[in-house]
C-alpha positions in Angstrom: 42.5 -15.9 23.5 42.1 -19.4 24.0 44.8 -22.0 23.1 44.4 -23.7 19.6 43.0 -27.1 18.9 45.6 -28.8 18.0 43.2 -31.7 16.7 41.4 -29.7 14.4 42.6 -30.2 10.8 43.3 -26.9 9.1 42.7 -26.7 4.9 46.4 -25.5 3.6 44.3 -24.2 0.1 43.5 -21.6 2.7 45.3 -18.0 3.4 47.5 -18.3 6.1 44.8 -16.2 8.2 42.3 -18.2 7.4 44.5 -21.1 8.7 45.0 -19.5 12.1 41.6 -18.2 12.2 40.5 -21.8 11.9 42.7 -23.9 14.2 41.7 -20.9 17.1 37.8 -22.3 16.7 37.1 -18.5 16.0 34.7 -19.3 12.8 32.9 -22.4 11.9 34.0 -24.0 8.5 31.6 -23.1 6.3 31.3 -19.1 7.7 35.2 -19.7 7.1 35.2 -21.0 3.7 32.4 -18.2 2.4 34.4 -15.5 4.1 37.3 -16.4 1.9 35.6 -16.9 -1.6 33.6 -13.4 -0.6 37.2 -11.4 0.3 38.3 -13.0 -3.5 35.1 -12.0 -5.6 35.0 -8.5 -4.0 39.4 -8.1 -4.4 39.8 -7.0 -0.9 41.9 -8.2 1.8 40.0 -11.1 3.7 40.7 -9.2 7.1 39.2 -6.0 5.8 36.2 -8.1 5.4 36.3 -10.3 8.1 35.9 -6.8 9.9 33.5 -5.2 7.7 31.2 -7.6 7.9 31.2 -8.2 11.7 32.5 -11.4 11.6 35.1 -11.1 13.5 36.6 -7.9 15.2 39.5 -5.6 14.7 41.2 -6.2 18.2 40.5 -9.6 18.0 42.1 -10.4 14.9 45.4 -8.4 16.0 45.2 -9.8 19.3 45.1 -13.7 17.7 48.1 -12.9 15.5 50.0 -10.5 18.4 49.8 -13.9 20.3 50.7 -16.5 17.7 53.2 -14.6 16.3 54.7 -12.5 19.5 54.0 -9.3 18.0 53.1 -6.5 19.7 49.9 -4.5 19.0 50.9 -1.0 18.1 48.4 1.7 18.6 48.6 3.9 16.0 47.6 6.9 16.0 47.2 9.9 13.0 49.2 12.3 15.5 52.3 9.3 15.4 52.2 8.8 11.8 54.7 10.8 9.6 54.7 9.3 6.3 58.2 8.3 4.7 58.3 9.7 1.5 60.0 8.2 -2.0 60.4 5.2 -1.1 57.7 3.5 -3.4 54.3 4.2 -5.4 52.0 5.6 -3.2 49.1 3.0 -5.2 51.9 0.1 -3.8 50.9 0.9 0.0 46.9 0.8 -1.2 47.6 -2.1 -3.1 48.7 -3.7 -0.5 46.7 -2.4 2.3 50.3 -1.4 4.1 51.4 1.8 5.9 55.3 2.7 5.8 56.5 4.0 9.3 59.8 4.8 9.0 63.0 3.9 7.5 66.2 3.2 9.3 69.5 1.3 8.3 68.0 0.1 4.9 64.8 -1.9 6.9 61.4 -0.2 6.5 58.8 -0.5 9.7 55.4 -1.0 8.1 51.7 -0.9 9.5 50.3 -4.1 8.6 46.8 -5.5 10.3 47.2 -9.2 8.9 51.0 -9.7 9.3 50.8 -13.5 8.2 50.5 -12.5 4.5 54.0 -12.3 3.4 53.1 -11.6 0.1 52.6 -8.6 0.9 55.9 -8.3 2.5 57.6 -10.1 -0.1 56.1 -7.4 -2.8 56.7 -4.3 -1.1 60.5 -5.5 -0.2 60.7 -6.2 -3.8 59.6 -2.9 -5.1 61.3 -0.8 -2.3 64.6 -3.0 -2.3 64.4 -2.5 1.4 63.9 -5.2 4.6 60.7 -5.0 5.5 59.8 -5.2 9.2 56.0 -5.9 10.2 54.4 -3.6 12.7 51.0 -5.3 13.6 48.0 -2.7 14.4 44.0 -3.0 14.2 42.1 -3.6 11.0 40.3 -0.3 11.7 42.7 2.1 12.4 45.0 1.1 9.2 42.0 1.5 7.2 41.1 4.9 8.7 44.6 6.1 8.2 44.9 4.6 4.7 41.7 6.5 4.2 43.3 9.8 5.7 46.5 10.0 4.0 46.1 8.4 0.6 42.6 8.4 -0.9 43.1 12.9 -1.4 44.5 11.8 -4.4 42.9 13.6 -7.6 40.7 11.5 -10.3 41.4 12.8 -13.8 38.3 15.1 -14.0 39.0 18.4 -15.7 36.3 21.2 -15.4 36.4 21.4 -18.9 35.2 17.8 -19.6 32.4 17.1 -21.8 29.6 15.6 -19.9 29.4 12.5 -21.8 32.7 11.5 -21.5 33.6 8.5 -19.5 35.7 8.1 -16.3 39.3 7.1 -16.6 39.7 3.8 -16.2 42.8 3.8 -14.3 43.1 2.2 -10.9 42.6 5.6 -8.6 42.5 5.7 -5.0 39.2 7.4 -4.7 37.7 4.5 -7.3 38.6 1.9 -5.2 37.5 3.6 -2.2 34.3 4.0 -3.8 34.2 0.5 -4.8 34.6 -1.4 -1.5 32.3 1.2 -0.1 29.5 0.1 -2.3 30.7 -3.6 -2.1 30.6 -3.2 2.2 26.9 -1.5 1.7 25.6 -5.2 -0.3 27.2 -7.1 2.2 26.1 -5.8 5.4 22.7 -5.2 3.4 22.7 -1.5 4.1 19.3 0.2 2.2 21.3 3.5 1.6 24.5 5.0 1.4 24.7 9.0 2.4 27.3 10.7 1.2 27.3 14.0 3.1 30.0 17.4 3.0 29.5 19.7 5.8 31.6 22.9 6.2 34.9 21.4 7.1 34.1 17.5 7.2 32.7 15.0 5.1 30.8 11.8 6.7 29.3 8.9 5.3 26.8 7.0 6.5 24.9 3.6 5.9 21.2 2.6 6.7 21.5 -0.7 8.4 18.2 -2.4 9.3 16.2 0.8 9.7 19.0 2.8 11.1 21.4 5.3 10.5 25.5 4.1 11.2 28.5 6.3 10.7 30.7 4.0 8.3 33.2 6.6 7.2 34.8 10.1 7.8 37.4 10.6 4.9 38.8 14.1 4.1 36.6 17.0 3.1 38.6 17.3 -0.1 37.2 13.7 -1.2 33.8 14.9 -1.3 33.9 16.8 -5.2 35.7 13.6 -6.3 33.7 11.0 -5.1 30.3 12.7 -6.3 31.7 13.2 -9.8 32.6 9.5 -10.4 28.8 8.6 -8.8 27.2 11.0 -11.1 29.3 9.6 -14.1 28.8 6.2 -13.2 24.6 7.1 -13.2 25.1 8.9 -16.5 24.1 12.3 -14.8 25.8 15.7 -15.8 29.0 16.3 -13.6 29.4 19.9 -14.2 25.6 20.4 -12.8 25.9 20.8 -8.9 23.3 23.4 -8.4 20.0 21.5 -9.6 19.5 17.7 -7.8 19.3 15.2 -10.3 18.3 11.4 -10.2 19.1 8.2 -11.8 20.4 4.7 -11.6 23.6 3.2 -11.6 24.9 -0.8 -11.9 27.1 -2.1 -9.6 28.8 -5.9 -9.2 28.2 -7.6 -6.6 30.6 -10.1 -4.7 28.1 -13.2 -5.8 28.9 -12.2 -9.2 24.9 -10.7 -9.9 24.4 -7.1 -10.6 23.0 -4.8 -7.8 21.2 -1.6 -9.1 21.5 1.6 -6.9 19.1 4.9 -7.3 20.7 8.0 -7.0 20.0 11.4 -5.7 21.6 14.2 -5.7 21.0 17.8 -3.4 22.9 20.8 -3.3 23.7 21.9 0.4 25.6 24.4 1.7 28.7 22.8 1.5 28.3 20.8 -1.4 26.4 17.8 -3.2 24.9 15.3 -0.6 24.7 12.2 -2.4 21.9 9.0 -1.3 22.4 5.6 -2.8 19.5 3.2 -2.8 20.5 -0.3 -3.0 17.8 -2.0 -5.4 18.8 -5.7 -4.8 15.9 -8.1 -6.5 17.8 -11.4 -5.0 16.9 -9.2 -1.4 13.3 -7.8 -2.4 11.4 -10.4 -3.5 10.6 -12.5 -0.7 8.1 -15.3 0.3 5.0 -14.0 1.8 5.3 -15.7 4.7 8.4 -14.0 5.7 6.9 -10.7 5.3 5.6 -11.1 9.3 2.1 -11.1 8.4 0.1 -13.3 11.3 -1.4 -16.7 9.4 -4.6 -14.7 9.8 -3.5 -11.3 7.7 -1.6 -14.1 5.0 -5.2 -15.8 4.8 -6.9 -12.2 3.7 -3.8 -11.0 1.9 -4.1 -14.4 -0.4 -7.8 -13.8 -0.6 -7.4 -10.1 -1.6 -5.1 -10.5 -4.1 -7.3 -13.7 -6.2 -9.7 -11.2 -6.0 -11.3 -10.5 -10.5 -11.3 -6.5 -8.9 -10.5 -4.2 -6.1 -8.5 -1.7 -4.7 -5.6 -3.1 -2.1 -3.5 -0.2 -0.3 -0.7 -0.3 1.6 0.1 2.1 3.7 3.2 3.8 6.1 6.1 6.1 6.0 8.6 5.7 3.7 11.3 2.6 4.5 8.3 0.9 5.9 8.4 -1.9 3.3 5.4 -0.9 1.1 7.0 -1.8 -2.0 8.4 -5.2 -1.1 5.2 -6.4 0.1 3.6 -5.0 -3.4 5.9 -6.7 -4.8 5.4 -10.0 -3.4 1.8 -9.9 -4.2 2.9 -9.2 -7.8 5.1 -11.8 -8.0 2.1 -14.7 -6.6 -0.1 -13.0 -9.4 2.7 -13.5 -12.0 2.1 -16.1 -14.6 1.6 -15.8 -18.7 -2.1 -16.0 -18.2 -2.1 -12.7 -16.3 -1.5 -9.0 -18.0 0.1 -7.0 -15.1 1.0 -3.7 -15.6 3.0 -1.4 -13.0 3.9 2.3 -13.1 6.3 3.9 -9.9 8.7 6.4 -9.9 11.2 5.3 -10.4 10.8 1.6 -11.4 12.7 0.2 -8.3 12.4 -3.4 -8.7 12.8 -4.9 -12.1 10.4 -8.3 -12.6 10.0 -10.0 -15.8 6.7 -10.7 -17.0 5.5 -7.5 -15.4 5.4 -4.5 -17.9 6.5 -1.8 -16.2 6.7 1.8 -16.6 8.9 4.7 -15.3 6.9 7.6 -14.2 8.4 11.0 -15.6 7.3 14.4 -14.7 9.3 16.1 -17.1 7.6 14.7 -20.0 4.1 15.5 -18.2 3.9 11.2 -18.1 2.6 11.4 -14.7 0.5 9.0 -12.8 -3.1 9.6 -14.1 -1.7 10.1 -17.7 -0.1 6.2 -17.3 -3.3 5.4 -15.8 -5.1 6.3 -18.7 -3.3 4.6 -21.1 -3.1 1.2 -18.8 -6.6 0.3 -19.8 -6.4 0.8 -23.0 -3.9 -2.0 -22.5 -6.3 -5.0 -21.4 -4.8 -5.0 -17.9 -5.7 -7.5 -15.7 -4.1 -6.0 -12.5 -2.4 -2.5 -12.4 0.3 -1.4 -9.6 0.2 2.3 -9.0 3.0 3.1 -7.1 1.9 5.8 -5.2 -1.5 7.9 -5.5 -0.7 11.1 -4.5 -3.4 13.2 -6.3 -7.1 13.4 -6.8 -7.1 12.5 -10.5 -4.9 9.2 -10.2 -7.1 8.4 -6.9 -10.0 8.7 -9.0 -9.3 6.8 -12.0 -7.8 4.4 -9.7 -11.3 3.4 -7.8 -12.5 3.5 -11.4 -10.7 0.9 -12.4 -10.8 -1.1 -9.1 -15.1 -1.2 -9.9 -14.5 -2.3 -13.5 -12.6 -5.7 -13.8 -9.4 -4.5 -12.4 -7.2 -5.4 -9.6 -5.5 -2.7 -8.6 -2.8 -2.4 -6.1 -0.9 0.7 -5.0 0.3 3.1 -1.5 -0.6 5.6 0.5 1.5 8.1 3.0 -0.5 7.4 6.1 0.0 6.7 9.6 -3.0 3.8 9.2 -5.2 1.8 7.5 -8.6 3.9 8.6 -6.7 7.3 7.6 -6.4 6.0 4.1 -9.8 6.2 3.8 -9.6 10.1 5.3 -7.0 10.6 2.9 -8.9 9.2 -0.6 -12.1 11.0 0.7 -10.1 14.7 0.8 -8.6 13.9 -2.6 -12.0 13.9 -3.8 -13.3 10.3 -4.4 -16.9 9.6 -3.4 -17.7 7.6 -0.4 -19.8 5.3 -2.9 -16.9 4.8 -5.2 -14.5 3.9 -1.7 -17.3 1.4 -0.4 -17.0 -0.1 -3.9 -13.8 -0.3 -4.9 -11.6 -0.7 -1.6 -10.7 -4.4 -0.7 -8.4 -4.5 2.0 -5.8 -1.5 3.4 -2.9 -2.6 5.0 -0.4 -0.6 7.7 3.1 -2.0 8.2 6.0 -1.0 9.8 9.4 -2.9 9.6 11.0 -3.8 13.1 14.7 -4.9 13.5 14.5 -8.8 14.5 16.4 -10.0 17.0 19.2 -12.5 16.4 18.3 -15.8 17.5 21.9 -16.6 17.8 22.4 -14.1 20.5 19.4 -12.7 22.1 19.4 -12.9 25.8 16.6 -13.3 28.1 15.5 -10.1 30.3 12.5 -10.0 33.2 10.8 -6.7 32.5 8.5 -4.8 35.8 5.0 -5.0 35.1 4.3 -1.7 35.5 6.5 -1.1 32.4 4.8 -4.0 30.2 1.2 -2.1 31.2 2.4 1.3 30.6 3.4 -0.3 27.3 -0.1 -1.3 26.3 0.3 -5.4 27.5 -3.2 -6.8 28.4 -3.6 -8.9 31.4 -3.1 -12.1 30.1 0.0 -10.5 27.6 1.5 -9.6 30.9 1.0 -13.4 32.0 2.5 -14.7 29.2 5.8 -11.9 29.4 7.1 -13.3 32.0 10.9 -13.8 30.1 11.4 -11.1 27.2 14.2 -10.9 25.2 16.7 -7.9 24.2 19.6 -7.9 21.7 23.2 -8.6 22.8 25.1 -8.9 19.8 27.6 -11.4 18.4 29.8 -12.2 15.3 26.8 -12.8 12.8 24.8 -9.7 13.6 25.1 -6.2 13.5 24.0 -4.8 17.6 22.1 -7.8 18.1 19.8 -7.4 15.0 19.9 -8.9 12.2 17.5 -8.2 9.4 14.3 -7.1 9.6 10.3 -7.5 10.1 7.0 -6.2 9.1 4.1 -4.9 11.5 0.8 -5.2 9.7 -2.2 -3.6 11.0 -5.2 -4.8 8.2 -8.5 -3.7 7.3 -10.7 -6.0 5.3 -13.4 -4.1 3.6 -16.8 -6.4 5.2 -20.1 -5.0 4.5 -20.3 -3.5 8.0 -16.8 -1.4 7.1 -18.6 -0.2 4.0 -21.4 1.0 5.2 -19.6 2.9 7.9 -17.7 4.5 4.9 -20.9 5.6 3.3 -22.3 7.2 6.0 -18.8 9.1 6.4 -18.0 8.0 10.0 -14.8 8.9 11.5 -11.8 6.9 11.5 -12.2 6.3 15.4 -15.6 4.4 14.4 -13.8 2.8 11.2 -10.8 1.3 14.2 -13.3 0.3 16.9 -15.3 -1.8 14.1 -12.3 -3.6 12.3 -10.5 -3.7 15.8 -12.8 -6.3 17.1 -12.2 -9.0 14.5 -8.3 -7.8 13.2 -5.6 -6.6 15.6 -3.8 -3.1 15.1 -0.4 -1.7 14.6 0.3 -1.7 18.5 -1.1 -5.1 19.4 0.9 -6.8 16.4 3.9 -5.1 17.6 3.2 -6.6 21.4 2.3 -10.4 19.7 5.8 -9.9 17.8 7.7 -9.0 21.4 6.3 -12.2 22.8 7.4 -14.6 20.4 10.5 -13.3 20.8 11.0 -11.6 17.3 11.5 -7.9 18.3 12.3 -6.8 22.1 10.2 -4.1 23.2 12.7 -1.0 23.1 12.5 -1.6 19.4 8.6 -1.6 19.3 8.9 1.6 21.0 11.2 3.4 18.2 9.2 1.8 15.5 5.4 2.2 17.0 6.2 5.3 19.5 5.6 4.9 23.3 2.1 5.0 23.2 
């Protein structure tokens, strides 16, 4: 740790963490500042989210206190602990994000990760009428064993409650576990929360930037309780746990906005596994031009979508960003001279202006049927938000040859194999050659961190195998790779679309009426536009995504 600057003027509104965390350089002003407001709005200690959020690390906040305050760092351990019992409240220790050692001659040894916060010391001496001596260990490690040993509490949910009735109010353990859980997930701008039981453990995992990260392992006994206050929360039936259910739930955000999260629920073996989908608008909606389209794609994407009529697709697995770039197109159409009408199940992005409508099954309101009544509605432009049948595909190239504009997705590996896919559902190479308008492929890539990516010299053996052209290669000659650092997560940090697009010329139509293959469809469009794999290489030059992440996202060939 290096010494303090002893010129640098520290604020005294500050916490005294905050103060030391400043005059140690560790965290610019402003990353400072936010840090604290954040830690207030989401009513969690600042160094629980210091750590959360990767700001700063667990060993090196303990190691700046253990040497500005000549404490040791004690490494403890769930086979050390032995919990001193009657002594205070367990929901005092939570409270106050403190662990009680041991007592001896009237002074209490408690595990405390920020030991300059003495109100916490002062409190916890106050309610236990005991001296109170700090035992500094890792931000981590006290949460885990916080976790461990206190959150096995029970929630005040009797079997016998009627489903409507609301959760207690009171300030449980498992509630506020919950809580920051789902407050962590909108800060490190996870895209799902897994909650899953297995036979004698319980994980729970986050999808950060495309990829799955093992956030928490808290008793097996937690799982029952945690489900039931999600399901309540969504308004779904508690004492159901054999059928999976869906729905949506509100949650507050630390800005002060609302964040919405889907819900679905599966019965497994061992119990209910629970996904969140975080539904952020503030995080959806996004300019095009940060999508990652080329200036090229933006160009026929713009001209696509001024298009009277027409049939855009966009296509991928799911997480590949489908409905944010729908969505971004919907919102440049937007405006009170425009009647846009959407349909998805569910509705995952709410936009005003837009009328939108919640496909349900169990009401037979399925795609087609919504269809059907949008033009009865004087639509200008209608977002289907997947076809996945014949009917819907149909009425939907209907609709693209009569004055509509009609966006919507497919579940295809690319563009060409769209037009495979429409043609087995049944729709008629004439209606495809005239209603299709463009078909899009995207994946979404992990971007490097400018802040910390570091510059590597790949073989050139490698860069061929990889599909680099001769003059790619030349160009290649320093790559980068991610490192990682205090604002990132692994040397990522937030992600990237890979567009492969298909313009529907005359040339592309009339290889779709004679039926050609989509080999014949690629080699015609792949002369004039490039495809997923050479988007993916331009995007590892520029220094956007390093090339062990085109790989997991495009595959090695």
């Amino acid at each position: 740790m290096d010494k303090p600057n002893q010129q640098a003027a520290t604020p005294v509104n500050l916490p005294p963490l905050a103060q030391l965390i400043a005059q140690y350089g560790l965290l610019d002003d402003a990353t400072l500042a936010q840090a604290v407001s954040d830690s207030v709005a989401a009513n969690i200690p600042l160094i629980s989210h210091l750590v959360s959020s990767q700001l700063l690390t667990a060993h090196e906040l303990a190691k700046l206190q253990s040497q500005h305050l000549k404490l040791p760092i004690y490494e403890l351990t769930d086979a050390q602990l032995e919990l001193v019992d009657g002594i205070g409240d367990d929901k005092l220790f939570v409270q106050h994000h403190a662990l009680p050692l041991s007592c001896e001659a009237n002074t209490l040894r408690l595990a405390v990760s920020d030991a300059t916060d003495q109100r916490t010391l002062h409190a916890i001496r106050f309610h236990t009428r005991l001296m109170v001596q700090p035992v500094l260990v890792e931000e981590d490690k006290l949460a885990a064993l916080l976790g461990t040993h206190y959150l096995g509490m029970e929630i005040a949910l009797p079997d016998d409650e009627p489903d409507d009735t609301p959760l207690p109010t009171n300030d449980t353990p498992t509630v506020r576990f919950v809580q920051k859980l789902l407050t962590d997930a909108i800060r490190l701008r996870a895209s799902d929360i897994h909650f899953e039981p297995y036979e004698s453990s319980y994980r729970i995992r986050f999808r950060i930037d495309g990829v799955m990260q093992v956030v928490q392992n808290p008793p097996k006994s937690l799982a029952p309780k945690i489900a039931s206050y999600l399901k309540v929360l969504a308004q779904l039936d508690i004492a159901e746990r054999r059928r999976s259910q869906d729905g949506r739930l509100k949650f507050p955000s630390p800005d002060g906005s609302a964040v919405n999260f889907r819900i679905s629920t599966l019965p497994t073996l061992y119990g209910e596994k629970i996904v969140l989908r975080l539904l952020d608008m503030n995080h959806a909606l996004i300019n095009l031009d940060k999508l990652g389209m080329s200036d090229v794609q933006m160009a026929q994407f713009r001209h696509a979508i001024t298009k009277p009529q027409g049939l855009i697709l966009i296509t991928g697995p799911t997480g590949s960003g489908k409905t944010v770039s729908l969505y971004t197109a919907l919102n440049l159409l937007n405006s009170p001279e425009i009647n846009i009408l959407s349909c998805e199940d569910p509705v995952e992005i709410y936009l005003s202006g837009i009328n939108q409508v919640n496909i349900n099954p169990k009401i037979q309101l399925d795609f087609a049927d919504v269809l059907r009544a949008f033009l009865r509605q004087d639509p200008d432009v209608i977002m289907v938000g997947e076809i996945r049948d014949g009917e819907t595909a149909k009425i939907a190239t209907a609709a693209a040859q009569t004055g509509h504009l009609v966006l919507s997705t497919l579940h295809t590996n690319s563009a060409a194999a769209a037009i495979t896919r429409l043609s087995s559902m049944g729709v008629p190479s004439f209606h495809l050659a005239g209603s299709l308008s463009l078909i899009i492929a995207q994946r979404l890539a992990r971007r490097l961190c400018d802040a910390c990516k570091q510059a590597v010299q790949i073989p050139q053996s490698v860069l061929v195998q990889a599909g680099f052209q001769p003059e790619e290669i030349a160009q290649a000659q320093v790559l980068y790779e991610p490192a990682g650092c205090h604002k990132c997560k692994d040397g990522h940090l937030g992600r990237v679309g890979i567009f492969e697009f298909l313009p529907i010329s005359p040339a592309i139509a009339s290889l779709i009426l004679t039926n050609a293959s989509e080999e014949r469809i690629e080699a015609a469009n792949f002369c004039q536009n490039h495809s997923l794999k050479r988007a993916g290489i331009a995007k590892v030059l520029n220094g956007e995504i390093s090339l062990s992440e085109m790989h997991r996202v495009l595959g090695q060939t």
